[in-house]
N, C-alpha and C positions, 0 to 999 in steps of 0.2 A: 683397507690400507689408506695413510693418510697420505695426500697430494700436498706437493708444494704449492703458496700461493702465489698467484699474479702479483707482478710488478704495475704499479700505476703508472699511465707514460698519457703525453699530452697527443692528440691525434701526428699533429706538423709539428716537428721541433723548430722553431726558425734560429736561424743564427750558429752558436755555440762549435765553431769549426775546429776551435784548439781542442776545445773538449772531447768532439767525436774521436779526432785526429788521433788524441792520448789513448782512448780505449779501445781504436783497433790496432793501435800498436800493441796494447798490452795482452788483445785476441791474437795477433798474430805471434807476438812475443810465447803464448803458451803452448805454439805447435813445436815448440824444438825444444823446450824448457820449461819450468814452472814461471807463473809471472803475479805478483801481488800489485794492488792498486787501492787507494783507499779514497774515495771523494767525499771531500767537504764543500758544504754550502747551508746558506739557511731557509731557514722554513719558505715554502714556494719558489724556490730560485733554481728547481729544473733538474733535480738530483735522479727522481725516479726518471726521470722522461730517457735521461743519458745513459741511465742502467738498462733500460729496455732496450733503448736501440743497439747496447754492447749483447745485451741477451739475443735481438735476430743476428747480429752480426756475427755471433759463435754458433748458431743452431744451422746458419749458411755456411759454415766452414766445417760442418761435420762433428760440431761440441756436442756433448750429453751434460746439458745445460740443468741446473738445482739452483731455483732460484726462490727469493723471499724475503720476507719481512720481519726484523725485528720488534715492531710492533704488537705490546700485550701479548707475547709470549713470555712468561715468566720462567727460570729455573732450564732445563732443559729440554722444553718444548720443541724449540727452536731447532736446537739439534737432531731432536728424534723427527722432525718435520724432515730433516737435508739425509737423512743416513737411511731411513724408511724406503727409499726409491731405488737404494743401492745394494739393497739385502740380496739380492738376485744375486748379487757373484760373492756372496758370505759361505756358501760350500767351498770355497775354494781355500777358506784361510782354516787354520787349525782350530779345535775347539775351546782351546783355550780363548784364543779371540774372539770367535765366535758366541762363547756366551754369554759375554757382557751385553754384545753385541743385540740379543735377542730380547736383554732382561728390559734394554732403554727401550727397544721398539716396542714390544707388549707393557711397558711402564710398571711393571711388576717387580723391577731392580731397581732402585737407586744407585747403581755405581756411578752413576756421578760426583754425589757423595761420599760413599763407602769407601773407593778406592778409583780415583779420579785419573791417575796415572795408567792403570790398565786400562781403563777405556779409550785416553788417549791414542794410546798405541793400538787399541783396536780398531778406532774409525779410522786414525793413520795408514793404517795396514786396507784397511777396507777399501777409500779412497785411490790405495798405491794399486788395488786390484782394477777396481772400475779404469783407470785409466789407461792402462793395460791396453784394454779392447778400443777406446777412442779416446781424444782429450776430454776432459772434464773441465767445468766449470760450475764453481761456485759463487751468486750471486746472493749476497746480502744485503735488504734496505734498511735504511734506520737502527743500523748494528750497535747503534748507542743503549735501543729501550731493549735490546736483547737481555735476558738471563743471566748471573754469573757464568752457567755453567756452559752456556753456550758460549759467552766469549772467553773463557780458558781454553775451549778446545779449538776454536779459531788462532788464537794467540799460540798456541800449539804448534798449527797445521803453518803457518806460517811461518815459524820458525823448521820443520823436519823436512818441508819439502824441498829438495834441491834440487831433484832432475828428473822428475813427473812433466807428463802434460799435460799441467793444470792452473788455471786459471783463479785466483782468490780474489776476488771484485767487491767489495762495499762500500756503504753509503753512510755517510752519517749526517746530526744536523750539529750547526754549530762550527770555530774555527779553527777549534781543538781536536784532535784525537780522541776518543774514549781513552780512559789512562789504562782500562785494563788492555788495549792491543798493543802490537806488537808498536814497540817506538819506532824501530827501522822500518817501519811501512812506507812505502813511498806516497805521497799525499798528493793530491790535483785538487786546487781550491775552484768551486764554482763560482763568480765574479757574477755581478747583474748582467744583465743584457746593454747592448750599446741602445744610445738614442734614438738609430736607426734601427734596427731590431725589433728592439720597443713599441716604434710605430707600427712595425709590418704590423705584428703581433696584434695592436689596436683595431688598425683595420680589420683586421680580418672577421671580429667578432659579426658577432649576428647583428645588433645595430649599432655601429660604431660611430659612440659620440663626437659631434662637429663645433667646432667655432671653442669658444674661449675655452669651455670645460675639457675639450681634446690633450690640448697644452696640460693643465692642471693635472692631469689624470699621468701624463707621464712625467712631467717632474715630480710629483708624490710619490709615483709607484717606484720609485729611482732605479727603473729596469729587473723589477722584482716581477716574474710573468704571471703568477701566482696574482697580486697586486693589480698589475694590468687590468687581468681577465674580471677579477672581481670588481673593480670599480667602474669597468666599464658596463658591466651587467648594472649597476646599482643609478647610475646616471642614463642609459638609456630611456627615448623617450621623454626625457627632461626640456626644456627650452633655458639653458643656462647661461645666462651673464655672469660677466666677472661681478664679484662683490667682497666686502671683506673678506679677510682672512683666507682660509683655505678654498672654501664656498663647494666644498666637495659633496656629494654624500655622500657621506660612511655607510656599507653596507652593515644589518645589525648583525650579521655572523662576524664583522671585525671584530663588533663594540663588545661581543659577547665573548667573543674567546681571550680579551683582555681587560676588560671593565674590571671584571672580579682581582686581576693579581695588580692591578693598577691603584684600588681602595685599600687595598690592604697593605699600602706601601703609607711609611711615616707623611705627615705633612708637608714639611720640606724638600723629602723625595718625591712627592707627586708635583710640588712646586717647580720644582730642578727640569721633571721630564715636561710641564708644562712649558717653563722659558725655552728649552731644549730643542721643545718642538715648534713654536712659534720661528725659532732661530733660525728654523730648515737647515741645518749642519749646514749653516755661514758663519754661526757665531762659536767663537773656541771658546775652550772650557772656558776660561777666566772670567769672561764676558757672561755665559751664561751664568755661572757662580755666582757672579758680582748682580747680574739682575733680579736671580732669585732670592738673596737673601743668604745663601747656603754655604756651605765649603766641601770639601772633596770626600768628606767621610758621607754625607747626605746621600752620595752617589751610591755607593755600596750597597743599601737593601736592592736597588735597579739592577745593581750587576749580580747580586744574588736569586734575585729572578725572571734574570736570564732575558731582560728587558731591555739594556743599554749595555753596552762598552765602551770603555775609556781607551781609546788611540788617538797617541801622540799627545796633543794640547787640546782634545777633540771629544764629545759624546756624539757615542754613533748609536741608533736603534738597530738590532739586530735585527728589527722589519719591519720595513716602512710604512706597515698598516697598523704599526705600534706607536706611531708616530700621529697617524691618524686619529687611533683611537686618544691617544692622551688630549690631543689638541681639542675631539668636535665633543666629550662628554666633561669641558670647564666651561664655563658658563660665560655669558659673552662682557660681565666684569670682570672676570679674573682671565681674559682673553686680551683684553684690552691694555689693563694692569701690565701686564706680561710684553708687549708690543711698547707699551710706552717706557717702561725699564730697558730696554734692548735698546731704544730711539737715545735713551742717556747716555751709553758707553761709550766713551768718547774712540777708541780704535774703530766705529762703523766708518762707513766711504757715505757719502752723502747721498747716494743712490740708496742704501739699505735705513738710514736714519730717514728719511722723508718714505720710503717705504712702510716700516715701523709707523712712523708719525700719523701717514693715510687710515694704517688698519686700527689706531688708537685715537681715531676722533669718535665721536659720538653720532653724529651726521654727516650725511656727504654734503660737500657744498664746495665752491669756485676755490676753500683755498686747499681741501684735499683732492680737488682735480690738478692743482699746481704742484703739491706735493707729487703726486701719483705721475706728472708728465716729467720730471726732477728723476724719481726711479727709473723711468723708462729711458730717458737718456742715456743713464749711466748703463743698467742694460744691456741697451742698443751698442755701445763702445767696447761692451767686455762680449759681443755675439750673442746674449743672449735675444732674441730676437722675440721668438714666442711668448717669453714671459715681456719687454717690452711693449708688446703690441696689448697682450692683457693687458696692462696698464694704463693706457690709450684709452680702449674701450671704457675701462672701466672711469676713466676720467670724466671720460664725452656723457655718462650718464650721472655726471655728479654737479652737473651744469644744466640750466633748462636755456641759453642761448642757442637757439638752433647751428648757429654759424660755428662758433666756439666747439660745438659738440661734431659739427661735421669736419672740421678739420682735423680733430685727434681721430675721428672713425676713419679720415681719409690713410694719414700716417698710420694708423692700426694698419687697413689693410694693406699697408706697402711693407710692413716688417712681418702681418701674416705670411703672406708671399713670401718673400726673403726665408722665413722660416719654413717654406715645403706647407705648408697648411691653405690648403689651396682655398678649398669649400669655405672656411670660415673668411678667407679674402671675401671669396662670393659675398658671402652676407655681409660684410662690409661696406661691401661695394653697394649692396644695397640699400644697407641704413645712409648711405651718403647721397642717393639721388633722391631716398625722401627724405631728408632735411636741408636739402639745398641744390641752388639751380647755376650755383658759380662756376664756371667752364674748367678753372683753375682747378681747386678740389674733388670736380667732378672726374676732371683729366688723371688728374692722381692715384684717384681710385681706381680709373677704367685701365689705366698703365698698367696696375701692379697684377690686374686679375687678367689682363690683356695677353700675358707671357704664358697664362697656362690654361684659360677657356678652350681654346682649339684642342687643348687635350683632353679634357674633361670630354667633353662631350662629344661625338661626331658632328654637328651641323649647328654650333653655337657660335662659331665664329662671326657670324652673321650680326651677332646679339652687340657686337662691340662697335657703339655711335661714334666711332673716332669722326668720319664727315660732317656730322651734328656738331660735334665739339667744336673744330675746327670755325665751322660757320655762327657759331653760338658766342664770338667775340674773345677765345681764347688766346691770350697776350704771352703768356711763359714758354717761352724757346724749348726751355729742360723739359717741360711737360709736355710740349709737339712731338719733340727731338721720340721720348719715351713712348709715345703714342704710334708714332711712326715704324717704331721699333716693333712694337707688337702687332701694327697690321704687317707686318715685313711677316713677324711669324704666324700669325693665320692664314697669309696668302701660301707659305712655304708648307705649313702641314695641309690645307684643303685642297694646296693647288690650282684653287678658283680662279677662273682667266679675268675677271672682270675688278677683282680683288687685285692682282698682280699688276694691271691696266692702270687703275689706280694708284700705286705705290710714288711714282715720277713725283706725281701732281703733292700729295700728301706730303714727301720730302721740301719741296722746293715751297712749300706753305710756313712747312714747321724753319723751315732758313732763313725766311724771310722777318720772322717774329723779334722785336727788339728787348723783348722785356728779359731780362733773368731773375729767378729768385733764389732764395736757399732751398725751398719744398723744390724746387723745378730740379736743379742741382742734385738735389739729394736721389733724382730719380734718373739723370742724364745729365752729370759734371760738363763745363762747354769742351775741354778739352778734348771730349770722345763724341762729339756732333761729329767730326768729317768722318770719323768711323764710322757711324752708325747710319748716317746720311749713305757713304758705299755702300753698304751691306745692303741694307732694304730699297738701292737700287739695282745692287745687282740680281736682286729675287725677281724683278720685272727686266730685267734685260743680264744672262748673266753674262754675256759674253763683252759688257762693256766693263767688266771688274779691272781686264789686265789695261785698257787706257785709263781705269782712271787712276792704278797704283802708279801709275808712269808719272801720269800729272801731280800727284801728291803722294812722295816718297816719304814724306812726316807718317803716313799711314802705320806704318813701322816702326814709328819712337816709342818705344817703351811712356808711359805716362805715371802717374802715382794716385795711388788712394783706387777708388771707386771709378775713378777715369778709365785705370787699365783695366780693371775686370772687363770694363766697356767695352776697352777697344780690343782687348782678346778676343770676345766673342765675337763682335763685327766683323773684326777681320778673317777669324777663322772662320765663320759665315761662308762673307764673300768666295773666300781661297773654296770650300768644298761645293759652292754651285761654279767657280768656274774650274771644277774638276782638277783640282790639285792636292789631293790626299795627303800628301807630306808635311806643307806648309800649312792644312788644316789639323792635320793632326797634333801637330806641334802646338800651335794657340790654342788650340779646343782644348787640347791635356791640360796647359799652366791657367786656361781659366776654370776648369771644373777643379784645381788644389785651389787657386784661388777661395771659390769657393767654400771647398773645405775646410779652409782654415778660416773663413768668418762663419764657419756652422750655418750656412746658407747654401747649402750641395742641390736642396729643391728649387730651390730660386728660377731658374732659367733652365725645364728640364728638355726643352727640343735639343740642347746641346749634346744631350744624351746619343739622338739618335745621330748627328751627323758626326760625332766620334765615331761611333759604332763603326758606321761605316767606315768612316778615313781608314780604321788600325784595321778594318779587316782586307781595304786593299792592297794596303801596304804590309800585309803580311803578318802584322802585331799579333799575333793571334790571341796567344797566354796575355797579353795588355788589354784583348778587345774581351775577353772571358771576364776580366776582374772588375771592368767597365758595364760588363751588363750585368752583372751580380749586383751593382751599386745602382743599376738604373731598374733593375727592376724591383729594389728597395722602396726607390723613390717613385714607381708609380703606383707601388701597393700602399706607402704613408702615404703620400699626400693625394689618392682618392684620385687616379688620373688609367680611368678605362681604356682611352686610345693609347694613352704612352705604354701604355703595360703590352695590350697588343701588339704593341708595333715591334716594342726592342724584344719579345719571347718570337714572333719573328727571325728577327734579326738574329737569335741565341740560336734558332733552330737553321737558318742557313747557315754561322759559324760551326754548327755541330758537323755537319756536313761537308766544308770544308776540310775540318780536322780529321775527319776521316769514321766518325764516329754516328754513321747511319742508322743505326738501330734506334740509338738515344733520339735522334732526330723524328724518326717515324713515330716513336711512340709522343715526342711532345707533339709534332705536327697533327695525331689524332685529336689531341685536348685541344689545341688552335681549332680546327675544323672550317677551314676553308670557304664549302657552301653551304651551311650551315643559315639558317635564320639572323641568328645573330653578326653572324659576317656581312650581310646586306647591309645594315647598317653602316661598317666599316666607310670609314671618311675615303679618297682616291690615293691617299697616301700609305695610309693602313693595308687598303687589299691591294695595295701593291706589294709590297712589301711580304704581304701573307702568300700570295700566291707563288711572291717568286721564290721562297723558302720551298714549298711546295713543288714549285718546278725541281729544283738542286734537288728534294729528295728521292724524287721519282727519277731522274737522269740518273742518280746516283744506282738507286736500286737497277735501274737497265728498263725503265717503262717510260720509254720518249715520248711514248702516242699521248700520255696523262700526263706526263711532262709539258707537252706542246701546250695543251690544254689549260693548264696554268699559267703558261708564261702569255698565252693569247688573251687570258682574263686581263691583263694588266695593259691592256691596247681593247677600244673600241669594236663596235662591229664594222665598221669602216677602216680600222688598223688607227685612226685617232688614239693618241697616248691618254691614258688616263690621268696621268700628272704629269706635270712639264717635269719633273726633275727627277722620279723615279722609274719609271715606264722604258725609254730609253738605255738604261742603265743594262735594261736583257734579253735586249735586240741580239746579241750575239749568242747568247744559251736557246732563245729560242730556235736561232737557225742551226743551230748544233741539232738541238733534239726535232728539229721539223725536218731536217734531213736524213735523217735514222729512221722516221716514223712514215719518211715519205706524205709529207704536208706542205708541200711549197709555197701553195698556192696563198692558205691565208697568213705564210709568214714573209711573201714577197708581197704582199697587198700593206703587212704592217710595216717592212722596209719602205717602202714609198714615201710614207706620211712621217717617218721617222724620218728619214733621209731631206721632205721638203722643213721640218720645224723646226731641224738646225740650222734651216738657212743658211746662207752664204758665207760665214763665218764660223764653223762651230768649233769648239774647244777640241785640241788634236786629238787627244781621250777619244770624245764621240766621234770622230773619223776614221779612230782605227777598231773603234766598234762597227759602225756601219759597213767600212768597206770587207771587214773581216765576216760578217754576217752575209754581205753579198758574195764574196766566194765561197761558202761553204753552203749556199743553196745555187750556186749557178752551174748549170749543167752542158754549157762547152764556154768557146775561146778560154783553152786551160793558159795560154798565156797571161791571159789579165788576172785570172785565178790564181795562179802560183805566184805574181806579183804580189796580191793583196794578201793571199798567207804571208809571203816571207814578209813583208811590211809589218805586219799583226804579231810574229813571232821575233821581230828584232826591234822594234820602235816604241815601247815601253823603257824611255830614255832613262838611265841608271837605275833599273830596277824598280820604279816607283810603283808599280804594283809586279811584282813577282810572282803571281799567282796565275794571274792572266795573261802573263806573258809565258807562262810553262804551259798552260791549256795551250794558248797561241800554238808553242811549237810542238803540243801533239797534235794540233790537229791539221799541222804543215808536215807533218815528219807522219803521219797518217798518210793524209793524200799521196807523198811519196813514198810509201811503201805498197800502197794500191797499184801504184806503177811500175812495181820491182826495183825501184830505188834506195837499196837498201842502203848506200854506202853515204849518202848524202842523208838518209832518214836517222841514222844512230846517232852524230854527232848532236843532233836536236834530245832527240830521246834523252840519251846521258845531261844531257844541261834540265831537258824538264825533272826527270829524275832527283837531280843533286836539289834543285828547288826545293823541288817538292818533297823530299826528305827535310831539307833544313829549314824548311815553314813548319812542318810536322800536317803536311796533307798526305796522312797515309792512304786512303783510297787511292788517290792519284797516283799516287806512288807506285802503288802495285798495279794501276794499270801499266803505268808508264817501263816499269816492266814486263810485265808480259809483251809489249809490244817488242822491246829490246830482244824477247828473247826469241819471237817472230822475224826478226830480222838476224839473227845466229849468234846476235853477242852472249855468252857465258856471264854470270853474275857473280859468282865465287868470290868469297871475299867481301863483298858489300857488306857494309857495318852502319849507312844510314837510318837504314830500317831497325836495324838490332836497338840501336841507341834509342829507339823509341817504345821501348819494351820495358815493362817493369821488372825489375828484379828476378821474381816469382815467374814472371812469364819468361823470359831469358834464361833460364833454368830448366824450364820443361823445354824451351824448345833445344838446347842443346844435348840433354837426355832422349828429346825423340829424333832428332837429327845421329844420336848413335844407333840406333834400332830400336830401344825401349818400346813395350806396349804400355797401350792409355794406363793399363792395370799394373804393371810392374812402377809406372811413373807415379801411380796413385799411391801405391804401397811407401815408396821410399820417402814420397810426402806428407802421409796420412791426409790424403785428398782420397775423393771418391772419383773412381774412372768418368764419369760424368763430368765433374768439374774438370777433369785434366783437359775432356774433349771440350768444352766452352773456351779455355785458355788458348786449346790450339785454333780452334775457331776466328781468336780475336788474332793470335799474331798469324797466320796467313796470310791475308790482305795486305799485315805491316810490312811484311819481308816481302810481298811483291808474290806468294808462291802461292800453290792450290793445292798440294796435298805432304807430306810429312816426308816423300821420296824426293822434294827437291832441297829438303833445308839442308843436307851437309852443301848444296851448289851456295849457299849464300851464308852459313856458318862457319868462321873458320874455328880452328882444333884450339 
C-alpha cells in the first residue's frame, strides 16, 4: 500500500506568528465545519515549514492527517497517493462508488479520464465517510506541479464540502493561484521574514558569519530563509571585507539552478535583469530601462520565466538568489557598465549616485573612499545603519593613510553598534587600536563596543581601557561623556565594586573636558551630559538619584535628535536603580520605540533588561511578554550570550508570575542553573537565573530548593552578589526559608542586606527588608504585625501590585493562623481582585483557597473565568453541569484525555481543585 509523503519543515520555524496564528484557526475552524486555506509564497520563503507545523497541530487535536506533495507526480498519482489510506472505510459506501474507487488505487482504471465526474463523487462520498469517525485533513505541497487530474478533484472537494470536518490546506509557489483551483479559496500570502527574524535565523546556523559580510548576507537574502541559510553556509569560514559590488559568494547550487534560464534569455533581457540587479529594487522601472538600453517589452521573456515581476513602477526577482545569480555570473565590465549607467539617472539621491560611482571605478583609491563615506551618510540619515557602516569599512581600505582609515573604521564601528552587530563592532574596535593611538578615535571605538562587551562575554568588561583613555590625553567631552556611559553599564551588569567605586571619579573627569566635536557629539550630543553624568552616578551611589533630580529639574525636559534618546535612557536608568518602576518604565518604553524607529533596537541592549524588570513590577505583564520576545531577538542577532541568559531568566520568572508553571519548569530545565556553564554566569546573570528558579520551585510548593536558589544569589557570608539584584529577593527568600524552616542562613543574609542599604535606602528596599524580617521572626508578634501591615498597605498607588497582593497574603496568612478570620478576608479579597486583574492565576487560586479557609463562599467569581480561553470556558461550564471527561469529549470531538489536560489547566484559574466545586465559582 502506498504511503503518503512527508512534508519538508525546517527544525525551529522562527518568526511567522500571523501565519501560524491563520492555520490554527483554520485547524480549529474544521472541528465544527469544513475549512479551506490556500498559502502562497516563493521558492524558500517557509511554505512547507508552516504546513508541517499545521500538520502536528491537527494530528494534536485528534485530525486523520493525508498529507503531501504535489511534486513529479503527474496525472493522478497524487490522488491515488491521498485516497489509498482511506479505502479502510470504502465498505461502507455502495458499489457503485466503490469501484472506481478500487480501479484508481490498483491503477488498473483510468476513471479519471473515462468518466471524471463519477469518481469525483466517489472520493467525495469516500472522504464524507472518513470524516464520520474523526476530522480529516487534507494537506497538499506544491499543488501547483500537481496532475490535472489531481487538481480537478481538489477543485471539486472544495467546492462540495460544506459541513464535514475537514480540513483542505495547500501550498503553492508563486503569487497567483494555480488557475485550475478553486477561485474562492481563501489565500494567506507568505511575506519574507522581518530584519529581525532574519538575524535570529543567521545566528543561529552552525557558523554564523560576522563583521561586514553578516550585513551583506541579510540585505541580499531580503528575508528569504531559504537564502539566509544558503548563503550563510557558502561564506562560512571566509574572512570578508567589504569590496565592490555585492562581494557575496554565490553558492554554485544558486548559480546552477539559474545560470541555464538566465542564458537562455534575449540579450537585452539578461541586460535588463543585470541593471535590475545592480539597482537592488532602489531603482524603478524607468530608471532601470533607461540604464539598460531596453523598454518594457525586454522584460517579458523574465516574466515568462518566472524570473522577475513587474509591480507598480518596480522589477521585483521572485528570489533573491535570482538576483544573485544574475549579478556574480556578468563579468566584472559589464558590472561596472551597469553601476555607471544607474550613477547617470538623474532621479538617484546622491547617496545611491556616489554609491553606483564607488562600485564603477576601476580602483579603489582616496576619491572612491570619498565617494563611499557620501553613501554612508546618506545611509546613515535614512536608518540604514549596517549598510552605512559597510561603507565606512570599505572606504578605510581604499586609503593607505593610517589616520584617514582609522577614523572611517572608528565611525564604522559606532553604526555597527547602532545596528545590533555587535561582534563586527568588536573587530572594528580592533582594526582602530592597530592603526592608531589617538585617544579620540580610540575613545569612539571603545564607546560604541563599550554598551554591549559586558554582554558578550561574562568577564570582558575588564577589557575596556576607559582609565587609559582618559589618562592617555583625551580632550572630547562627547567621547568622555560616552565612555562614562558605558563603564556606568559594565559596572551595572558585572556589579564589580571597584568598577562602581570608580564611576564618581570617571564622570567628574569626562565634566571637566573642554573640547567638543561633531564625532564626540555624534556619540554624546552636550545637551544629554547632565543625564548621563546622573545616570552613571547614580550606578555608584543609587540613592543619590532623588537629590540630584531635585537639584536639576531640566533632567526632565524633553530634548531633540539623539539628545533625547540619551536622556531617555539615563534617566530611565537612574529612576530603575533608585527603585521607581513607573517612572522607569515609562523612559525605558519611549527610548526602546525611539529606537525602533531609527532601526537601531540593538543599540543599547542592557535597556532590555531593566524594562523587563520595571513592566513586570508594575504589573505590565502582556507589555513585559512582547518586550522579551524582542530582546531575546536581539541577543540571538547580535551574538550576546549574557543578554540572552539573563532576559530567558527573566521570561522564565514572568511565566511564573502569570501563573504558567509548567512552561516555566520546562524552560528553567534548558537555563540549568548549576550547570558548568552557569559558573561562568557574570553576578548579574546568576542572579537573576537563580531567582527565576527560586519562583519556580516556591511556586511548585518545594521551599527547601527554593531557599536554595534564592541563597545562591547572597554570599556564604549572606554578602549580596550584586549590589542591585540580590536584594531584590530578600523577601521570597524569607517566605520560602520559613516554610522550609531555614532561618538561620536567611537571617545571616538579612543582616548584610539590611547593613548595604545603609542609612538611607530607597522606601522599596525598606519595605522589602522589614517585611522579610517579620516573616522569619519568631515572637514580639507586635512588631511583626506592624511590618506585615506596612508591607501589605505601603506600595503607594499601586506601583507594583503584585507585591503588594503577596504582601497581603502573607498578612491575611499570619492572621488567619491566629483565627483571625474577619480582619484576614478583607486582604484576601483585595489580593484576589489583584491578582486576577494582573492575570497571576497561581496566586489567584491560592488566594482563594485561602478565602475559602476562612468561610467566604466564591459563587459568582468571574475574574478567573475571564481568563479562560473560549474552548476552556466551555468545558468548564459543561463539567460544572455534571458532564463526564467522555460525554465532554464526544460533543467536542476531543479525546477524554485532552478534556482532562483542559481541566487541569482551569483549576488553578478558577482558584478550585476538583470539578465538584466549579458550579461554586460558575454562574448558569
Amino acid at each position: 500500500m502506498q504511503t503518503v509523503a512527508p512534508l519538508r519543515r525546517e527544525p525551529d520555524l522562527i518568526g511567522r506568528t500571523a501565519e501560524r496564528s491563520r492555520l490554527a484557526r483554520a485547524v480549529q475552524e474544521a472541528r465544527t465545519g469544513p475549512a479551506r486555506l490556500l498559502v502562497l509564497g516563493e521558492t524558500g520563503i517557509g511554505r512547507s515549514s508552516l504546513l508541517a507545523t499545521a500538520v502536528d497541530d491537527a494530528r494534536q487535536q485528534g485530525f486523520r492527517v493525508l498529507a503531501g506533495s504535489g511534486t513529479s507526480l503527474p496525472g493522478c498519482a497524487l490522488l491515488r497517493r491521498l485516497v489509498t489510506p482511506l479505502m479502510s472505510v470504502a465498505d461502507r459506501l455502495p458499489d457503485s462508488l466503490r469501484t472506481p474507487l478500487h480501479g484508481l488505487v490498483s491503477g488498473t482504471d483510468d476513471a479519471a479520464v473515462r468518466d471524471p465526474g463519477t469518481l469525483h463523487g466517489a472520493v467525495s462520498s469516500l472522504v464524507r465517510e472518513a470524516a464520520r469517525d474523526r476530522p480529516l485533513a487534507l494537506v497538499i505541497d506544491d499543488v501547483q506541479s500537481a496532475g490535472q487530474g489531481s487538481l480537478d478533484l481538489l477543485a471539486f472537494l472544495s467546492h462540495r464540502l460544506t459541513s464535514e470536518h475537514i480540513l483542505l490546506l495547500f501550498a503553492a509557489r508563486g503569487l497567483l493561484p494555480p488557475e485550475q483551483l478553486d477561485t474562492d479559496l481563501p489565500v494567506h500570502h507568505v511575506g519574507p521574514l522581518s530584519v529581525t527574524e532574519a538575524t535570529v535565523l543567521l545566528a543561529r546556523q552552525p557558523s554564523p558569519p560576522r563583521g561586514w559580510i553578516r550585513g551583506e548576507i541579510l540585505r541580499h537574502a531580503g528575508g528569504n530563509p531559504r537564502a539566509v541559510i544558503e548563503l550563510a553556509h557558502s561564506a562560512a569560514g571566509g574572512d570578508h571585507r567589504p569590496r565592490q559590488g555585492f562581494g557575496l559568494p554565490v553558492p554554485a547550487r544558486i548559480r546552477r539552478a539559474h545560470t541555464a534560464r538566465i542564458e537562455e534569455l534575449p540579450t537585452k533581457t539578461r541586460r535588463v535583469l543585470l541593471v535590475a540587479a545592480a539597482a537592488e529594487d532602489r531603482g524603478d522601472l524607468q530608471a532601470v530601462l533607461s540604464a539598460a538600453g531596453a523598454d518594457l517589452a525586454d522584460c517579458g521573456p523574465a516574466e515568462d520565466a518566472a524570473l522577475i515581476t513587474i509591480v507598480g513602477h518596480r522589477i521585483c526577482f521572485r528570489d533573491p538568489t535570482v538576483r544573485l545569480a544574475c549579478y556574480s555570473d556578468a563579468s566584472e565590465h559589464d558590472r561596472r557598465q551597469a553601476h555607471r549607467a544607474l550613477a547617470a539617472f538623474p532621479s538617484h539621491d546622491a547617496g545611491r549616485r556616489a554609491w553606483h560611482l564607488a562600485n564603477a571605478a576601476e580602483e579603489p583609491g582616496e576619491d572612491v573612499a570619498l565617494l563611499l563615506e557620501t553613501a554612508a551618510a546618506v545611509a546613515c540619515r535614512q536608518g540604514r545603519h549596517v549598510e552605512a557602516a559597510g561603507a565606512l569599512e570599505r572606504a578605510a581600505d581604499c586609503t593607505s593613510d593610517a589616520g584617514r582609515s582609522a577614523r572611517r573604521c572608528a565611525r564604522a564601528a559606532l553604526l555597527a553598534a547602532r545596528g545590533g552587530h555587535h561582534a563586527w563592532c568588536r573587530q572594528l574596535w580592533e582594526r582602530v587600536r592597530d592603526l592608531t593611538g589617538d585617544p579620540a578615535l580610540l575613545g569612539v571605538a571603545t564607546a560604541a563596543a563599550g554598551q554591549h562587551l559586558p554582554l558578550h562575554e561574562p568577564a570582558s568588561a575588564s577589557a575596556l581601557p576607559i582609565g587609559r583613555l582618559l589618562d592617555s590625553g583625551l580632550q572630547d567631552r562627547g567621547v568622555a561623556m560616552a565612555l562614562a556611559s558605558a563603564a556606568g553599564t559594565a559596572a551595572l551588569v558585572t556589579g564589580d565594586a571597584a568598577m562602581r567605586a570608580a564611576l564618581a571619579g570617571i564622570v567628574e573627569r569626562a565634566e571637566s573636558l573642554p573640547v567638543r566635536t561633531a564625532l564626540g557629539d555624534e556619540l554624546c550630543p552636550g545637551p544629554a551630559d547632565a543625564a548621563v553624568a546622573a545616570s552613571v552616578r547614580s550606578i555608584g551611589d543609587p540613592g543619590g538619584w532623588q537629590r540630584t533630580q531635585d537639584a536639576d529639574p531640566g533632567l526632565h525636559e524633553p530634548q531633540s535628535g539623539r539628545a533625547e534618546l540619551i536622556r531617555l535612557l539615563s534617566v530611565g536608568t537612574a529612576s530603575w536603580m533608585a527603585d521607581g518602576p513607573t517612572v522607569a518604565s515609562g523612559y525605558l518604553r519611549r527610548a526602546v520605540q525611539l529606537l525602533r524607529e531609527d532601526n537601531a533596537v540593538g543599540a543599547h541592549p542592557f535597556a532590555f533588561v531593566m524594562l523587563l524588570d520595571a513592566l513586570a513590577d508594575c504589573g505590565l505583564w502582556r507589555e513585559a511578554a512582547a518586550v522579551h520576545a524582542e530582546a531575546t531577538d536581539v541577543a540571538a542577532a547580535g551574538g550576546l550570550p549574557v543578554l540572552g541568559r539573563a532576559v530567558a531568566a527573566q521570561g522564565i520568572a514572568l511565566q511564573v508570575l502569570r501563573g504558567d508553571v509548567a512552561a516555566a519548569q520546562q524552560a528553567l530545565a534548558t537555563l540549568d542553573p548549576w550547570s558548568n556553564r552557569a559558573e561562568d554566569d557574570n553576578p548579574m546573570v546568576r542572579c537573576l537565573v537563580h531567582r527565576a528558579a527560586g519562583r519556580v520551585h516556591a511556586a511548585a510548593g518545594d521551599h527547601a530548593l527554593a531557599c536554595r536558589h534564592y541563597l545562591a544569589m547572597f554570599g556564604p557570608d549572606g554578602e549580596p552578589e550584586h549590589f542591585a539584584w540580590s536584594y531584590r529577593a530578600v523577601a521570597e527568600l524569607a517566605r520560602s526559608a520559613a516554610k522550609a524552616n531555614r532561618h538561620g542562613p536567611a537571617l545571616r543574609v538579612l543582616h548584610r542586606v539590611r547593613r548595604s542599604a545603609g542609612s538611607t535606602p530607597s522606601a522599596h528596599r525598606a519595605v522589602l527588608i522589614d517585611r522579610a524580617a517579620a516573616l522569619l521572626a519568631v515572637d514580639d508578634e507586635h512588631a511583626v504585625e506592624s511590618a506585615l501591615h506596612a508591607a501589605a498597605t505601603g506600595h503607594t498607588g499601586g506601583e507594583r501590585p503584585h507585591d503588594q497582593a503577596v504582601a497581603m497574603v502573607d498578612y491575611a496568612d499570619w492572621l488567619r493562623a491566629r483565627r483571625r478570620f474577619v480582619d484576614a478576608r478583607p486582604l484576601l479579597r483585595a489580593a484576589h481582585d489583584t491578582f486576577a486583574r494582573i492575570g497571576a492565576t497561581h496566586d489567584a487560586g491560592i488566594a482563594c483557597e485561602l478565602l475559602r479557609a476562612t468561610g467566604v463562599s466564591l459563587r459568582g467569581t468571574v475574574e478567573g473565568f475571564a481568563l479562560l480561553t473560549p474552548q476552556q470556558q466551555f468545558i468548564a461550564k459543561l463539567a460544572a453541569q455534571g458532564l463526564s471527561n467522555r460525554a465532554i469529549a464526544d460533543r467536542l470531538v476531543l479525546s477524554p484525555r485532552t478534556v482532562g489536560s483542559h481541566l487541569y489547566q482551569i483549576y488553578p484559574k478558577l482558584g478550585v481543585v476538583s470539578r465538584r466545586q466549579l458550579p461554586d465559582v460558575i454562574s448558569e
